[in-house]
N, C-alpha and C positions, 0 to 999 in steps of 0.2 A: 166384193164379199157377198151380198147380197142376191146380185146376179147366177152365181154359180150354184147357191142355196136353194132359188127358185127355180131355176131349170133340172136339178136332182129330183127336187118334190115330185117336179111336173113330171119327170120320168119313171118316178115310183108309181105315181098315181094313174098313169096310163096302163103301165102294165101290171097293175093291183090286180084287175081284171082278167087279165089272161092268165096269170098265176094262180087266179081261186078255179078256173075251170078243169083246171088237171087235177088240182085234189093229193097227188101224194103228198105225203107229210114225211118224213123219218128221223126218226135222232138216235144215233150209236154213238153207243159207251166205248170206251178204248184200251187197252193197253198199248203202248207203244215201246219200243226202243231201237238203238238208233247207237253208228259209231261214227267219227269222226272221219275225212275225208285226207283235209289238210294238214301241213305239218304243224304248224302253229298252236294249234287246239290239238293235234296226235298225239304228242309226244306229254299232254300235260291232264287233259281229259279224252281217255280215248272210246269210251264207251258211257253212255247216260241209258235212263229209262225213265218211264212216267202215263202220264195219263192223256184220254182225249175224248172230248164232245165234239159232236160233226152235227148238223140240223143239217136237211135236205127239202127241197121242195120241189116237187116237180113241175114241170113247164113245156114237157111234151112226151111222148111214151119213150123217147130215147135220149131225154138230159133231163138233168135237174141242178138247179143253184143251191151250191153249198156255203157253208161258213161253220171254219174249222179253229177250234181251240184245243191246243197242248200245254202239256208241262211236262218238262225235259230236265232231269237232275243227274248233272256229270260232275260223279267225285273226283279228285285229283288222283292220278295214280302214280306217287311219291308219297316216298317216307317222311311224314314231317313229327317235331319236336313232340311229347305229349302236351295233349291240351292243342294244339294249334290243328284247322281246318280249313281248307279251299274248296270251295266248289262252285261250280256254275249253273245256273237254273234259266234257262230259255225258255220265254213264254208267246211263243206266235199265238197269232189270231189272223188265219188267212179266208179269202173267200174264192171259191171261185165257180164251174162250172162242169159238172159230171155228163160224160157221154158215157151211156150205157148200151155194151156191144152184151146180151146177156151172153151167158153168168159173168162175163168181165167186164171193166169199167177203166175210162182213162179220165184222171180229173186231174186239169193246170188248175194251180190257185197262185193269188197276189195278197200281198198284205204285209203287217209289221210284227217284227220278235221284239220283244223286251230281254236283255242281255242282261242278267244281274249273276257279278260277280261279290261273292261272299267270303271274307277272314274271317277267322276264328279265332284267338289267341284267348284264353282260358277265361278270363272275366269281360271280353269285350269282344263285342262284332262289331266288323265294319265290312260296307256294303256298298257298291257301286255299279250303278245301274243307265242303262242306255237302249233308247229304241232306233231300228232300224228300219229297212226296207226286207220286206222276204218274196222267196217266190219259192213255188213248189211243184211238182209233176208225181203223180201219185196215179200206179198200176194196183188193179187190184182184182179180188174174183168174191163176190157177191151169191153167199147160199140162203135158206132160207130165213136164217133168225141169225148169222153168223158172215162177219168179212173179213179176210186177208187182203193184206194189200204190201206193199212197198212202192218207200217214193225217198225219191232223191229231194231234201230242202237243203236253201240257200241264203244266208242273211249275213249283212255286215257289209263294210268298206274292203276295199284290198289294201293291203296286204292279208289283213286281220279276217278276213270271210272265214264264217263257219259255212262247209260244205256236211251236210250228214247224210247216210241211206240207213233211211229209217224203215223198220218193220211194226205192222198193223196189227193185229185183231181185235174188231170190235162185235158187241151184241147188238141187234139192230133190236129198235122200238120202234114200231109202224104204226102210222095214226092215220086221220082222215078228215 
């Protein structure tokens, strides 16, 4: 336990260094949404939307390390009883690694969603919630205070995997 702790430090700490010489900085604001891939999740939630913060750093004039935070809210699309509610709310948090071809950009990320499925029946919720593994590949085209993107994410066990191709635009806020 300890072991693996100290050798992370030691990898951050080495390249603290090289990280502060490049200097960009960026964090975009998001809109996101996104449908459903597979039949499992098709047929029950087939379209969600939501939000996203991305920070960026850069790390040479043609990549920068990211770490990406969504919220993904997929209503049920069935008719249920009044008063009664289903929906899904996916919360990734992935990081991974921007190559920048300008104006476009290809960033793979890794990391985990948070799965919280929510009922509703008129005086009471209940709620059930599970974290997984995610991964994600994310095309995009980068202007100057504005980004489009699309990317294919992936999270869950099989049978039950969410597949989605999600679309982007975010505001970019440039720092230094």
């Amino acid at each position: 336990m300890y072991k693996p702790t100290f050798i992370g430090l030691f990898l951050i700490f080495l390249s603290w260094q090289s990280l502060a010489q490049q200097g960009d900085v960026q964090v975009n604001l998001g809109f996101d949404a996104g449908i459903t891939l597979n039949d499992y999740y098709q047929n029950q939630f087939p379209a969600g939307f939501g939000g996203s913060i991305k920070g960026l750093v850069g790390t040479s004039t043609s990549g920068q390390l990211s770490l990406t935070g969504n919220y993904l809210y997929f209503p049920i699309d069935a008719p249920l009883p009044t008063g009664e509610n289903l929906s899904l709310h996916l919360i990734p948090v992935l990081a991974g690694y921007r190559l920048n071809f300008q104006p476009f950009f290809l960033e793979p990320q890794l990391g985990g969603a948070l799965f919280i499925n929510r009922f509703k029946n008129a005086p009471n919720t209940y709620s059930e919630s599970q974290l997984e593994f995610a991964f994600a590949a994310e095309l995009g085209y980068a202007m100057e205070s504005l980004e489009l993107s699309l990317r294919y994410q992936h999270a869950g066990p099989s049978p039950f995997h969410l597949g989605i191709l999600g679309i982007r635009a975010a505001y970019i806020l440039t720092g230094r």
